[in-house]
N, C-alpha and C positions, 0 to 999 in steps of 0.2 A: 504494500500500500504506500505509494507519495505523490509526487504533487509535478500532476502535467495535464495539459489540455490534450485534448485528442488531437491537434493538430501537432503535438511535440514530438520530437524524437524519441526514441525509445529511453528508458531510464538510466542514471548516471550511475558508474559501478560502483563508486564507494559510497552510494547514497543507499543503507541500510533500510528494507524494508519498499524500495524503492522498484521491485520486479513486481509485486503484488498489487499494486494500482495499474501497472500496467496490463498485467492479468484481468482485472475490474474494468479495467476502461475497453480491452477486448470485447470483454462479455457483455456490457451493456450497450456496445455496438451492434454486435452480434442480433442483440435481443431488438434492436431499433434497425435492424436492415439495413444498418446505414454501413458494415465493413468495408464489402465490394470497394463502394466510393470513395470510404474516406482516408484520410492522409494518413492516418495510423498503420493501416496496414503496411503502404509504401515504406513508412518508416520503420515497422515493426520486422518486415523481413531482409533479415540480415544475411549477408552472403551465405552460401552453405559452406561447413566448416570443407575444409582441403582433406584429402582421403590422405590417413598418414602413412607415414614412408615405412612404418614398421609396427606389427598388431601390438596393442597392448594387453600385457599379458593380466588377467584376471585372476586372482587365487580365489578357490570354493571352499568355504566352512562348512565340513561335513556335523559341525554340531550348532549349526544356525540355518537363515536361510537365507541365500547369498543371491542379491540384485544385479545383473547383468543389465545394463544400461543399452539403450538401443543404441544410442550415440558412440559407445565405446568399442562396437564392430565393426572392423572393417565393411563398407557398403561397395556394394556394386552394384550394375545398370545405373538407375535414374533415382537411386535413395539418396536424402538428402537429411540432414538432422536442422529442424527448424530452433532457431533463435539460437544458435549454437556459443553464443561469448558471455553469455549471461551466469550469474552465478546458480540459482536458480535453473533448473535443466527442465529440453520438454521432450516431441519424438522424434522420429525418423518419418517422413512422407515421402511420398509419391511410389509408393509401392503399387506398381499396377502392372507390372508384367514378371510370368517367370523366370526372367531374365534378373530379377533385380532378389538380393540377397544380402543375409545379416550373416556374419561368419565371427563369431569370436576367440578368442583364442585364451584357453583356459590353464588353470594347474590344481590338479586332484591331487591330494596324499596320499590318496590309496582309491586302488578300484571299488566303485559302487555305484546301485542304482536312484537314481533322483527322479522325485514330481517334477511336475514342469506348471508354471505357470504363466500368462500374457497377461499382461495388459494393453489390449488395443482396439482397435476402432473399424469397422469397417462404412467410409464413407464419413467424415466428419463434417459434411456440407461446409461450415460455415467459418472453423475457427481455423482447418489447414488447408491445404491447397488440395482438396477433395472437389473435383472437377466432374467427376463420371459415378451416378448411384451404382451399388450393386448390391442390390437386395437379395440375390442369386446367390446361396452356400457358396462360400471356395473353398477348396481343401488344401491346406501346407503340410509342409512335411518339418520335424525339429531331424536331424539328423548328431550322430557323433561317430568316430569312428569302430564304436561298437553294436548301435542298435539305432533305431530313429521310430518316430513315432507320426504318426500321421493325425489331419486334426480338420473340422470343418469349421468355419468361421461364421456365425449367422446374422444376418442383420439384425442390428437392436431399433427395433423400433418406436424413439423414444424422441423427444423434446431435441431440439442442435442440441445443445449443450449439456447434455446425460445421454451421450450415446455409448462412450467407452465403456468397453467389459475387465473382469475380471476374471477370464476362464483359465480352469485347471485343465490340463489333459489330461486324457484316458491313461490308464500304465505309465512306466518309468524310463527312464533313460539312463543308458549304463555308460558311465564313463569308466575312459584307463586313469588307472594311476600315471603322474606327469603332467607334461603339456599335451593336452589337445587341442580340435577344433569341435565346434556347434556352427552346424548351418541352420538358417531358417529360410526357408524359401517358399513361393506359391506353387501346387499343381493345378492351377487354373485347365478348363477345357479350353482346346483351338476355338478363336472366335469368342471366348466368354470374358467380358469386360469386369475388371474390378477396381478398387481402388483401397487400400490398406493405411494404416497408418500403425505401429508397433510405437510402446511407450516402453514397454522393459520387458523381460523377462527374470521369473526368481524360478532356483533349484532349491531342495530341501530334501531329505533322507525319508522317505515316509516315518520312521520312528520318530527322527527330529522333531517335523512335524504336531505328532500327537505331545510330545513335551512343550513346544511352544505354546497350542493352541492351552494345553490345561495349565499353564503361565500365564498366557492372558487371561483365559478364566475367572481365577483366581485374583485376579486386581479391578475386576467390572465393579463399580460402583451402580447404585439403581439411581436412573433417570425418570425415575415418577414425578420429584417434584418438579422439573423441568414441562413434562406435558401437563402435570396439575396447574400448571402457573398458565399455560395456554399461549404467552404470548412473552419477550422478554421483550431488552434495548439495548441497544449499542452505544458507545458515546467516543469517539474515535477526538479524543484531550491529550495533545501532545505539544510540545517544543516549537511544531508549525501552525497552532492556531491562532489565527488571529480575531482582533475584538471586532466590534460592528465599525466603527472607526476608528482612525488612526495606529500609531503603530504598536507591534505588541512589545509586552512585558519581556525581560529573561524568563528564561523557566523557572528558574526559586522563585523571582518574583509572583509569580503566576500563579505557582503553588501555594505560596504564604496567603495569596489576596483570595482562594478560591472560596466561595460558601457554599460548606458542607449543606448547613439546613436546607439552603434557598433549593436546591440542586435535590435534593433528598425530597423535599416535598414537592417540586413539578415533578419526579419521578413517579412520586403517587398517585397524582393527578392523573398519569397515563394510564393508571392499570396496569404496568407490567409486574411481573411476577420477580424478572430477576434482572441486574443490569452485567454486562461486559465492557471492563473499562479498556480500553484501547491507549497503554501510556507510550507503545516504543513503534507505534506505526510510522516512518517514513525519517525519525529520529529516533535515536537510542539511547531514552532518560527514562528514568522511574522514580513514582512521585512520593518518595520516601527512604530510609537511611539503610538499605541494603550492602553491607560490606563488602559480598561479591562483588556486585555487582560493581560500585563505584573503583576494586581493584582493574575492572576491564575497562570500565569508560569513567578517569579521575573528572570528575567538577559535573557528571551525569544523575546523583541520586541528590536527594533533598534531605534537610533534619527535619521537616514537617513531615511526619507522615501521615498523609492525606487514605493511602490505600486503607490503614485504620479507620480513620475517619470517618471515612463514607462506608464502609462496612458496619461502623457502630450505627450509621445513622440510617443508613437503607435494612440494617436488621433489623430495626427497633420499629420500620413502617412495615416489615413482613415482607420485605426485599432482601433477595441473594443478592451476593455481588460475586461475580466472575471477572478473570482476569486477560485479556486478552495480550498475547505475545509474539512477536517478530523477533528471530534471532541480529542478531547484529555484536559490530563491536568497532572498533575508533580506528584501524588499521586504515590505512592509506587503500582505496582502492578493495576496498572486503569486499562491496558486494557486486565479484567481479568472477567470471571462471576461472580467471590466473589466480587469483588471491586462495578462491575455496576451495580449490581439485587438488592443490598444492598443499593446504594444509594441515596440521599435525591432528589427523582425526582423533585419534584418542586423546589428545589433549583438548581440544575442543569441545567434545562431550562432556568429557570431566569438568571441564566452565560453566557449560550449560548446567548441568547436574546441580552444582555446586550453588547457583543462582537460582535456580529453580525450587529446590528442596529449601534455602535457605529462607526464600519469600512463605515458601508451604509452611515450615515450620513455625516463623515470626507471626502469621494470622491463623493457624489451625484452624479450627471449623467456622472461622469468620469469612475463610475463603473457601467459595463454594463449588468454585471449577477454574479450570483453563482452556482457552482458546487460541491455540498455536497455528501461525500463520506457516504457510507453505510447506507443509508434512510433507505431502509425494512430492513436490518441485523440489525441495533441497535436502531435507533430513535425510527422506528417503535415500535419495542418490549417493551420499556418503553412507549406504550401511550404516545404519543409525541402531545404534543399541535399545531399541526398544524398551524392554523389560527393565533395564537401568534407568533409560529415563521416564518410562512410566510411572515406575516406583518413586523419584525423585518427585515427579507432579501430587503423588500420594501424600507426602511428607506432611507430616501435622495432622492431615486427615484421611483417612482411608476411605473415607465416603466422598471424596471430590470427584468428579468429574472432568473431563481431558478428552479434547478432541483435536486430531489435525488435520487440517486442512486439507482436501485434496481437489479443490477447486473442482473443473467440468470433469476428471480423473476419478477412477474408481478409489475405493480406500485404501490409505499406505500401508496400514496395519491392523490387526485384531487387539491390539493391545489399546485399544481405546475404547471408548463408553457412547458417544456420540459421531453424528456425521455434520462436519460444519456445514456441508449444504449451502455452497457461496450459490446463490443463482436467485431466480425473481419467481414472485408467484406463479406466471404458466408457466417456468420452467419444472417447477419442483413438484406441482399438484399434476402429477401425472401417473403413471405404469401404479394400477391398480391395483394389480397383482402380487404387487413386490408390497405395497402400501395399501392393505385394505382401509375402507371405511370403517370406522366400528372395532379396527383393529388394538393393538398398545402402544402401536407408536415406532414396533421396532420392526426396521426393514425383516422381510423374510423371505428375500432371492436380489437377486441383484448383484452389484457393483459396491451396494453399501452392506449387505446380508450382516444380521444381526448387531448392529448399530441404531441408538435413538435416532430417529430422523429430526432435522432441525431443518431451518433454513436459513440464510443472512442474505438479506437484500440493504440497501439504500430506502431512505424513506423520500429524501428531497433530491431534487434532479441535479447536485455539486456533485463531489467528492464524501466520501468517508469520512476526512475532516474539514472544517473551517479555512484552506488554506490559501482564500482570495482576500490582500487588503481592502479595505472599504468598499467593500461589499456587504449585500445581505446575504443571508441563506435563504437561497432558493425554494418555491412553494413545493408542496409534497407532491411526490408524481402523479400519485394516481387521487380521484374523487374519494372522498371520505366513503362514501358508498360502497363504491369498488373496494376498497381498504377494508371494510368489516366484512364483505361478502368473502373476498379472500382469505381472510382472516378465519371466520367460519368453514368453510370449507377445510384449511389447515387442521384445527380444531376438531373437525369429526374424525379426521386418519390419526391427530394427534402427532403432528408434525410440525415441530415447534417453532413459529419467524421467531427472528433475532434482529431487529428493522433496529437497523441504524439511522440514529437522529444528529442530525449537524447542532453543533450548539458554539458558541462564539466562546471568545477567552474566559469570562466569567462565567462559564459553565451552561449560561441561558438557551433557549433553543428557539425558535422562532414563534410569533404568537400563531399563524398559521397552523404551523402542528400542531399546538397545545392542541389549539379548537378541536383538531381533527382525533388525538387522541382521547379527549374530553367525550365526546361522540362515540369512542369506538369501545372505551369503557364500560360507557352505557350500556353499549348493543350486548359485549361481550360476556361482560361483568356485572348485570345490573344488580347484584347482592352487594357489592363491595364499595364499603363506606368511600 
């Protein structure tokens, strides 16, 4: 999430948090038909990276389960890895003939057999360069040089932006012990048109497997209060909001002058059940005296602690507060691929870790969840120790809740409790089947399978934050009408929005929304004082 107009270039790489509004600003192109045309795209595609002179070689964790990046295989024919210099990673397109191939090049410790998993797209109309539908099965083949597996790809027929799958293959694939190869290729029929796009593929042990899976198990927090609440907020108060005029404050400053109360009681006004505060979107500050954290980013945390604060005071109105997060940190150029792919992953998590568990432990069950930006775009892609940093988000309370991110991308991992569900009402109120009416809430097939559904939209037609000088924020997109009907609608699958509301330096939110939430209260909540 930061701060550019659709007409900008793509986002700056040391500007932390700064791929996620670019993400956002796709999507809501996307969702207004306006991509084709507009200057974002031209901007947004970046040369395809150069085929490298030499494979890189991949090592397999036969006691994890180990992500093979599409970008990281040698391609041939007409594959291309989209937005390829970002820190943040996406897929590989234009897979459309069998001519065109993923080959990676691995190292086992020892011979054995592995699951196989995809995540990919058949057809993404709208966000890659998916030019030809093919609603027509294709069948690939995974190949190694011991066995290969064959596989049919089916169209997901689903909203643009919930097309990606998460398919496991049938049977195993036997690697040697050493360096080998994996190919993936299409067997398309002569004459049969498709169009592919592959996000990653993971390998796991089938034992492995079953010890993950009752690892994540075992850390699921229950997501009742979330669809009990019906409805939360977002409040996206950072470093770059500014007030209705002129210019803003430093951040301590900001933070010293905020009112708790004021802020706590228009929250009430709204009816939401629970808020996500959004402190390190598109800057990397936290509004409070976190020692971690101000060891990675010196002059970045506050002595006010505010996250308290507004926890005392939104619990006391019968409001959760959840935490919203974007990795980052002060390096020259982080949030860049030369910075990320290069760095010291296990020390990096261990920071993460260490910043995470320590905020968990300082508010214990005053903090009610996390909402971590870019899970499959970046964690994912470093091999992210899950289960470590699961446990880390646990810290203080074992009943929190933890979700990441995996934008229009199926989910990164099972070791989380919700599905952040970035997209808009038609995008999300859709595939029945996976999301009954009438049902509890939790996906039961799909891409997000066994995850609370949520969803996070925009409530006004800006940005996520406040991040235009003198300006107002913008009126709400849609008719207060359209807004409860949607709402309702969510409400009977039990699919919980997370409508983020613009609100200016002093925490305030436009009078516009109030009204409209004031109304939606009513519709939604007419028991609640």
């Amino acid at each position: 999430m930061a701060c550019m107009s659709l007409k900008s270039s793509p986002p700056a790489a040391g500007n932390p948090g700064s791929e996620s509004l670019f993400l956002r600003r796709i999507f809501r192109a996307a969702l207004l038909g306006l991509l084709a045309a507009s200057p974002i795209l031209v901007c947004a595609q970046a040369p395809a990276a150069p085929a490298p002179t030499s494979p890189k070689i991949l090592s397999i964790d036969p006691a994890d389960s180990t992500v093979l990046m599409s970008g990281d295989a040698s391609l041939t024919g007409a594959l291309k890895e989209q937005w390829p210099h970002q820190a943040a990673r996406f897929w590989v397109s234009n897979w459309t003939s069998n001519d065109d191939a993923l080959i990676w090049t691995v190292r086992v410790p020892q011979a054995g057999n592995y699951s196989v998993t995809l995540l990919l797209v058949d057809c993404g109309k709208v966000l890659i360069d998916c030019k030809i539908p093919s609603p027509s099965p294709i069948k690939i083949e995974v190949k190694s040089a011991l066995s290969a597996l064959t596989y049919t790809v089916n169209y997901r027929k689903a909203s643009a932006t919930n097309e990606w799958v998460r398919d496991a293959l049938p049977g195993t694939l036997r690697l040697p012990a050493g360096e080998s190869k994996i190919t993936l290729h299409a067997l398309a029929q002569p004459g049969q048109a498709f169009n592919l796009a592959l996000y990653s593929m993971e390998l796991v042990k089938p034992a492995t497997a079953k010890i993950l899976a009752a690892q994540a198990a075992s850390l699921r927090a229950s997501t009742k209060w979330m669809s009990d609440a019906k409805y939360g907020l977002m409040f996206t108060w950072t470093a770059a909001t500014y007030p209705r005029t002129g210019e803003k404050k430093s951040y301590a400053d900001a933070v010293r002058d905020f009112n708790v109360n004021a802020f706590a009681d228009m929250v009430a006004g709204t009816g939401a059940g629970f808020v996500v505060f959004a402190t390190s979107w598109s800057t990397y500050y936290f509004p409070g005296p976190i020692q971690s954290w101000e060891r990675v980013a010196p002059g970045h945390t506050t002595q006010r602690d505010l996250i308290r604060e507004l926890a005392d005071a939104l619990n006391a109105r019968g409001i959760k507060l959840m935490i919203y997060y974007h990795a980052g940190r002060l390096d020259k150029d982080w949030w860049s691929s030369d910075v990320t792919r290069k760095m010291d992953k296990a020390a990096y998590f261990k920071e993460w870790e260490d910043i995470i568990s320590e905020i968990g432990n300082r508010y214990g069950d005053k903090l009610a969840g996390w909402w971590f930006d870019d899970g499959l775009t970046f964690y994912y892609t470093l091999q992210a120790p899950w289960d470590a940093m699961t446990r880390a988000t646990k810290a203080g309370s074992p009943s929190r809740v933890v979700g990441y991110n995996s934008w229009i991308l199926p989910r990164a991992t099972d070791f989380q409790d919700f599905a952040c569900g970035e997209g808009d009402f038609p995008d999300r109120l859709t595939n029945e089947d996976e999301l009954p009416i009438g049902g509890n809430g939790i996906f039961l097939s799909g891409p997000q399978k066994g995850l609370q559904a949520t969803m996070t939209l925009t409530n006004e037609g800006g940005d996520w934050g406040h991040v235009t000088p003198n300006a107002p924020i913008p009126p709400p997109r849609y008719s207060t009408p359209q807004m409860i009907d949607y709402i309702q609608k969510a409400v009977a699958r039990k699919d919980v929005p997370v409508i983020n509301l613009e609100v200016y330096e002093d925490g305030s939110a436009s009078p516009q929304t109030i009204e409209e939430f004031k109304a939606i209260k009513a519709a939604i909540k007419p028991a609640t004082p």
